[in-house]
LOVEXKE-138741 format. One record per residue (C-alpha): residue in one letter; residue number from 1; x, y, z. Coordinates in steps of 0.05 Angstrom, whole numbers. Example, Ala and Ser with C-alpha at 12.3 -4.5 7.8 and 13.67 -1.06 7.14 Angstrom:
+---------+-----+--------+--------+--------+
: residuo : num :      X :      Y :      Z :
+---------+-----+--------+--------+--------+
:       A :   1 :    246 :    -90 :    156 :
:       S :   2 :    273 :    -21 :    143 :
+---------+-----+--------+--------+--------+
END
This chain:
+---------+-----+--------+--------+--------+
: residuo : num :      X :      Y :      Z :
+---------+-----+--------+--------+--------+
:       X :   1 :    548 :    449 :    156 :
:       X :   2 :    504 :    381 :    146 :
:       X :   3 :    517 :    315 :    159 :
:       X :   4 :    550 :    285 :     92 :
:       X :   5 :    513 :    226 :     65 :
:       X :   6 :    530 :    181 :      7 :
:       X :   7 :    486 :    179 :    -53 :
:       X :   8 :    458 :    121 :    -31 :
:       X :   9 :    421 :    155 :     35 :
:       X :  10 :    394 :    204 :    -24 :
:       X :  11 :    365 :    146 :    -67 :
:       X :  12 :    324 :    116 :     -5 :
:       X :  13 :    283 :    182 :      0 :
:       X :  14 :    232 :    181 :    -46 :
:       X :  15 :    207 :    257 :    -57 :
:       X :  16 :    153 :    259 :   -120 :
:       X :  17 :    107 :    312 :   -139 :
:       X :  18 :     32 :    319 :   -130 :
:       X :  19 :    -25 :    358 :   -147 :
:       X :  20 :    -70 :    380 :    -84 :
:       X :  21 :   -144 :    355 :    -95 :
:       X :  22 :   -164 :    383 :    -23 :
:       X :  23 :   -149 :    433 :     35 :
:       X :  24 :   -186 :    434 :     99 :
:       X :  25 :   -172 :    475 :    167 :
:       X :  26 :   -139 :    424 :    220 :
:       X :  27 :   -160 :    456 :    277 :
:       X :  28 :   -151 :    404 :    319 :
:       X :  29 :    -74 :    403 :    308 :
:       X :  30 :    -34 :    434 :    358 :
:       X :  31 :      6 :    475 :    316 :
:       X :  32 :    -37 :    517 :    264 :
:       X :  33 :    -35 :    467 :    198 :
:       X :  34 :    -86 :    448 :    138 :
:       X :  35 :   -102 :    375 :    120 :
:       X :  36 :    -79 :    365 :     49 :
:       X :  37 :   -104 :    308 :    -10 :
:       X :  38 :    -56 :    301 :    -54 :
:       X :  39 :    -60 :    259 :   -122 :
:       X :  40 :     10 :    225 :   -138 :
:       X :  41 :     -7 :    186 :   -202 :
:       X :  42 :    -33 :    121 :   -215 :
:       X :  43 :     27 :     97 :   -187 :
:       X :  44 :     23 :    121 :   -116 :
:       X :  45 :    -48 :    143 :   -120 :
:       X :  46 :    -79 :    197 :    -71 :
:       X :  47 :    -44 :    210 :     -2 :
:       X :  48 :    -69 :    256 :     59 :
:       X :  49 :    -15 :    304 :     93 :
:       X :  50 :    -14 :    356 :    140 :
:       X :  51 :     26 :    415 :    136 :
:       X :  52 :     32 :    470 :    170 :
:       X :  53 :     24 :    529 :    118 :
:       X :  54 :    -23 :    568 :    154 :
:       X :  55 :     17 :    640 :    148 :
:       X :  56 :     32 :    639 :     76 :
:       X :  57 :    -29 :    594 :     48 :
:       X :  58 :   -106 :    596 :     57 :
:       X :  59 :   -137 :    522 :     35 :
:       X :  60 :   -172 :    544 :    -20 :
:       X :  61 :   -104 :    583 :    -53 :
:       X :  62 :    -82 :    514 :    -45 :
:       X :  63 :   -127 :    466 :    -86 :
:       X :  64 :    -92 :    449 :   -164 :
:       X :  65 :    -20 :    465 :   -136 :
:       X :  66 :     26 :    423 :   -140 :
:       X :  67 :     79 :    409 :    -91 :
:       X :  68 :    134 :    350 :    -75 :
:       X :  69 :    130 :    304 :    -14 :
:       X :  70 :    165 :    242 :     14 :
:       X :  71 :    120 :    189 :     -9 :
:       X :  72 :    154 :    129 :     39 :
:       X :  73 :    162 :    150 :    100 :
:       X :  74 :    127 :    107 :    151 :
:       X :  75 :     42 :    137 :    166 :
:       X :  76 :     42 :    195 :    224 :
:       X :  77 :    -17 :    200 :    271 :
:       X :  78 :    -21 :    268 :    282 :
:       X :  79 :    -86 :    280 :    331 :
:       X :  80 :   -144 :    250 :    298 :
:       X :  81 :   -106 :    252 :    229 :
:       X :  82 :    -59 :    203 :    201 :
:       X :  83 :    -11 :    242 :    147 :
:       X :  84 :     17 :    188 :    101 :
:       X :  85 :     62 :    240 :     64 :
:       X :  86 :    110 :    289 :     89 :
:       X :  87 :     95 :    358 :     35 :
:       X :  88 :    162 :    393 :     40 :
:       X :  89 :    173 :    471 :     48 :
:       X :  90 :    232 :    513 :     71 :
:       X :  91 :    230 :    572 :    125 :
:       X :  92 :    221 :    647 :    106 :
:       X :  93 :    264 :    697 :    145 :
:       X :  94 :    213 :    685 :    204 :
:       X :  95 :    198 :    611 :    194 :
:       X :  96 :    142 :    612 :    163 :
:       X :  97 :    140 :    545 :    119 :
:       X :  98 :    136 :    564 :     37 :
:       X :  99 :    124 :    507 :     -5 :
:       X : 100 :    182 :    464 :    -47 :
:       X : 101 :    139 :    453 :   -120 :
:       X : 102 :    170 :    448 :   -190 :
:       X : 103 :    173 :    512 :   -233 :
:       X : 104 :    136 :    477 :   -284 :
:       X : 105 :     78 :    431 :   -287 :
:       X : 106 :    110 :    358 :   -291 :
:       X : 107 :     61 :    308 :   -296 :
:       X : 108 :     37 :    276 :   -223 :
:       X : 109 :     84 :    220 :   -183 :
:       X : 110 :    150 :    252 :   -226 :
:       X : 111 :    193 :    234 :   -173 :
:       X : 112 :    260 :    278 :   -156 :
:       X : 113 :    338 :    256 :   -180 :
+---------+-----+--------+--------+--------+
END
């Protein structure tokens, strides 16, 4: 079982939804992952990720989805990339990553409670 938290650990994790604008090969990572633009809103504005989707997702299957990310965790230098985001996605049976995105289209920067 988890660690219990109280709501207020919840509250300081700020997960909103985006819509990706771009999807590019990151060969250069050292696990297999694809550099991601995603558009948060006027509010947050356009952050870069990368995520390691590579078995379930080609880049171009990727571009007008939209997915939720922590928008404020600290910036991650990852090789020549700095990810500003963290895009969230669970584990298949093999752990593969699959992609946590609202059911519905919600308009961009909606932000998870």
């Amino acid at each position: 079982m988890a660690d219990q938290i109280v709501y207020a650990d919840f509250e300081a994790v700020d997960i909103r939804v985006g819509t990706i604008k771009t999807a590019q090969p990151f060969p250069e990572a050292q696990k297999p992952a694809i550099k991601l633009t995603i558009d948060f809103g006027p509010e947050i504005g356009v952050k870069k990720s990368s995520a390691q989707l590579t078995v379930h997702y080609k880049p171009d299957q990727l571009i007008g989805r939209q997915v939720c990310a922590v928008v404020n965790f600290p910036p991650r230098q990852i090789g020549p990339f700095i990810s500003e985001v963290l895009t969230l996605g669970m584990p298949d049976e093999d752990g593969a990553v699959v992609l946590v995105r609202p059911d519905l289209r919600v308009p961009n920067g909606g932000k998870l409670f």
